[in-house]
Each structure stands twice: as C-alpha cells, then as structure tokens.
N, C-alpha and C positions, 0 to 999 in steps of 0.2 A: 194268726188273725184273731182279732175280739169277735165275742159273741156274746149276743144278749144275755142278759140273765135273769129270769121269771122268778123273783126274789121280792116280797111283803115287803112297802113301802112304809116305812115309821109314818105315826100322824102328829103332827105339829103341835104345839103346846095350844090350851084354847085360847090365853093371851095374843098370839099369833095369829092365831086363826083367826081372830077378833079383828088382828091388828091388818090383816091381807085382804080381809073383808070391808071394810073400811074405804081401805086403801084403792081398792075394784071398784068402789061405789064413785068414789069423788072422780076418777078417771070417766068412768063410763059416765057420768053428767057432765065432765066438762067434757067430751066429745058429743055429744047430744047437744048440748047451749052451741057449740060450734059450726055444729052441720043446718041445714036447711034440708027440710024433707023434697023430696022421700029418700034424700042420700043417705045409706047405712054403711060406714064404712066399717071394715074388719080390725080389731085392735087384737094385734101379738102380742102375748105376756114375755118380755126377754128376759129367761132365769140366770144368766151366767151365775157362774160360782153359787147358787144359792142350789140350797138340799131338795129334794126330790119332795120331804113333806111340804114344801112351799109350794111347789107343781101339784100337787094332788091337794090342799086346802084350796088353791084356784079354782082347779076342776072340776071340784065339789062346790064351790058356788059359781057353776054354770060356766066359767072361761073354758075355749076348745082348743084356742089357737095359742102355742106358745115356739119360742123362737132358742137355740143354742147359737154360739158360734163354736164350740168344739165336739169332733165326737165323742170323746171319753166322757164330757158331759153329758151326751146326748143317750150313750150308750147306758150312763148312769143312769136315768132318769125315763128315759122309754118313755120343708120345703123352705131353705127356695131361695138361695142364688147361685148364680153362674157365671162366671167370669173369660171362661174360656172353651174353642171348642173341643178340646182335649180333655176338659172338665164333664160338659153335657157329654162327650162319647164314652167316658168313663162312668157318668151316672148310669146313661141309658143302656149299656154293657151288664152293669150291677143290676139293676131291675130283675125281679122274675119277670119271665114270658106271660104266667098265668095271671098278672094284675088284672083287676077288671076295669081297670082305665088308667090313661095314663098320669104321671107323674106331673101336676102343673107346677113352673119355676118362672123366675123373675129373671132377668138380665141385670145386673150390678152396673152401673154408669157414674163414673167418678165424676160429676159435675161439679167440682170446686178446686179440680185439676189437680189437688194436693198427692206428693209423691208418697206419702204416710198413706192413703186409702187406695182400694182394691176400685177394680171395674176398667171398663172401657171408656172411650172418650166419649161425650156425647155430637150427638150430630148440629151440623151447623147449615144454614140454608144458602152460603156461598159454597159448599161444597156438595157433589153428587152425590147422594144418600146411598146408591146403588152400591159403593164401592166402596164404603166407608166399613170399617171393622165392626161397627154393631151391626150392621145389617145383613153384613156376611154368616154371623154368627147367628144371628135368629133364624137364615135362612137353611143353614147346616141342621139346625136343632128341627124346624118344619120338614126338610127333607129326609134328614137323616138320622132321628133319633124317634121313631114310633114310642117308643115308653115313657118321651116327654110329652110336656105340652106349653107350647111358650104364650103364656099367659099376661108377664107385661114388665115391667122395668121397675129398678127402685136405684136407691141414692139416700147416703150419709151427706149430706149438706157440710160445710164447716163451719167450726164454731162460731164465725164471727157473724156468718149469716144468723145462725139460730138464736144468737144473743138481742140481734136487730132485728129479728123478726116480726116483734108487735109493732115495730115502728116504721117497716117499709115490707116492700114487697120482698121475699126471699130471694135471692138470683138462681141459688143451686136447685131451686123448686120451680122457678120459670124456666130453668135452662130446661128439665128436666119432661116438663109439659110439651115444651117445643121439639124437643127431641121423641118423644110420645107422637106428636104430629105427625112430624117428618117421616119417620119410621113407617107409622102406617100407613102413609101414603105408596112411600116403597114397596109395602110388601104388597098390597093391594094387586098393582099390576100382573106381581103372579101366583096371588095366595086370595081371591077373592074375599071381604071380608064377612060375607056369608057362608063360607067352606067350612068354617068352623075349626081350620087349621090353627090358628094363633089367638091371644084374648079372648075376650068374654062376650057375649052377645056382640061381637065385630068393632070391639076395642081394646086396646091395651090396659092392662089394671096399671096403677100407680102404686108405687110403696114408698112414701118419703114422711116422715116423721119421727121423732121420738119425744124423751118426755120433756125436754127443755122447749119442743119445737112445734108439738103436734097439732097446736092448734093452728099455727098458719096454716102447717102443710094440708092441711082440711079445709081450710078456707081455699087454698090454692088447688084443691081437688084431688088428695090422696085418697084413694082407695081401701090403702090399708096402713095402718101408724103401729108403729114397735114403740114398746114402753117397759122399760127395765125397772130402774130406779125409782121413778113414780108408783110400782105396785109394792116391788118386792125393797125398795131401799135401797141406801148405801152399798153396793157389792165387796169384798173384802179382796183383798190382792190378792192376784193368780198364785202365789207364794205362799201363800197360807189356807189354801184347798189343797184336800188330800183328796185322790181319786184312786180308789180300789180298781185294780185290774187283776 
C-alpha cells in the first residue's frame, strides 16, 4: 500500500512564480466581474500532471482549494466525488474514527449522458426521484456513511455545451440545477433540510465549471468552478510524468 511521504517541496522558479501569480489574479477577477454579490463562489486549482512547486507557489499566494484526479498525484503532492455506493462505503471505511468532522463530498452526475464520463444519470421530473439511482445513493451516504457528508452535486458538461456557452444557456448546467431541485426535494421528506444531514445551510452546493466554461456555470449558479489550464497551463501528456513511488 502507498504512504505519504513528509518530503521538502522544491520552490518554483521566480519567473513561474510570477507567471501562476498572474495567472490566479486574471481568474479570480474574472469570477468576481461574473458573480453578483454577495455570491462567493469557491475556485479549485486542478494541478494534474503539473509538480507540486506549482501547488505550493498557489498556496503561497493565498489559493486553499485545489483538485487531483489521481492518487499517485495526490499522494505526490499532499474532496470530492463519488460515483458509487461501493465508492462512499469504501471512503467512509478509510476515514479515521478520530476525524473531527466529517468528510464533505459531491455526487458526480453525468448530465451530457456521454459514455466517455463518470457519474450517475441525472434526475428527470417524469420520473419518481424516490427511486431513481442518485437519490438512492445520497440516501445510503446520509444513512450509512457517518464520516461523510453529502454536501452537493457536480458535472463535467460536454464540450459542445461549454464551447456555446456565451451564447445560450448551458443544458448540462440546467440539467444539473434541476436535478439539484428535485433531489432536495426528495431528500427532504426524510432528511429534513434543517437536520443538517446533507448540503449547506439546507442546500445542495453546485460544482460545474471549468476554465473553458466557468463563467456561465456562475452565472447558472455554481457554487464551486475547477480551473486547471487557466492557472497552471497547458498540462503535458499522462506519458510524459514521472511519478516516484
């Protein structure tokens, strides 16, 4: 099994440093010119493939939130989705006992139905939400996994929505809203939305954005936008990172 390893981070050249600096700046105003107060939404830094000094020139100007999709990267480099309830019973297994709160996670919802992306379907309002595969799953995760906490949904849109974004409404980001609705209407019935079992002050958080897209998905009411490319660049092919184990 991997295990962390408490190992001095190299620091980034100061051209770099200059250049990620920069790069945080133009991002974080245009999501400020895009939202309307008092919305603050949360922006994940996504490092794929890019070196851990790139992680830590962030952090050091002020970014908290940042985002993997693999462990060996993650595990390089020192929340939040779920796709299944074999996945949440396998997180919530992993947890220590001793956390002093639980682990908040998002539910992954393939709303552009493409067989290429991860998630579940999203919900439809001819159909009984009770019995529908997402709501099963968030209900397993509020009953049966104390070391999570199902905080709210997110969605990789498809490209052609994010390409046409400035120019109409998203569909993968309404689909995704509605599905947001429905949801908590569901759970409602037996998860009160003042129990403080699910979401955030008695809502679902949103996560749909990234850097081709974030500004609709802000305008459409994200919560929280991933931005990879836009901070850190061009990322280099899975092919050509080396990952120390």
């Amino acid at each position: 099994m991997s295990s962390f390893v408490n190992a001095p981070v190299p620091k980034a050249s100061q051209d770099r440093v200059a250049e990620l600096q920069e790069s945080l700046a133009e991002i974080r105003s245009r999501i400020q010119q895009a939202c309307s107060p008092p919305h603050a939404p949360a922006l994940v830094a996504v490092s794929k493939y890019k070196p851990a000094s790139d992680i830590l020139a962030c952090y050091e100007d002020g970014q908290r939130d940042f985002g993997e999709n693999y462990v060996q990267e993650l595990e390089a480099k020192a929340q939040q989705t779920v796709t299944s309830a074999k996945a949440a019973t396998g997180l919530n297994k992993y947890l220590p006992a001793e956390r002093s709160a639980p682990l908040n996670i998002l539910l992954q919802v393939n709303t552009s139905g493409e067989d290429n992306k991860s998630g579940v379907p999203p919900l439809s309002p001819d159909s009984p939400s009770a019995d529908v595969e997402l709501t099963q799953l968030a209900r397993h995760i509020i009953k049966e996994c104390p070391r999570l906490h199902f905080q709210g949904l997110m969605t990789i849109g498809s490209l052609t929505e994010s390409l046409s974004s400035a120019e109409k409404e998203n569909e993968d980001f309404e689909r995704l809203k509605q599905t947001r609705d429905l949801l908590q209407e569901a759970l409602s019935k037996e998860f009160p939305a003042d129990s403080g079992k699910w979401g955030l002050d008695g809502r679902l958080l949103l996560s749909m954005g990234m850097s081709s897209d974030f500004e609709a998905a802000l305008k459409a009411g994200s919560d929280i936008v991933r931005v990879g490319t836009g901070i850190f660049g061009t990322r280099p092919k899975k092919t050509e990172t080396v990952v120390a184990t």
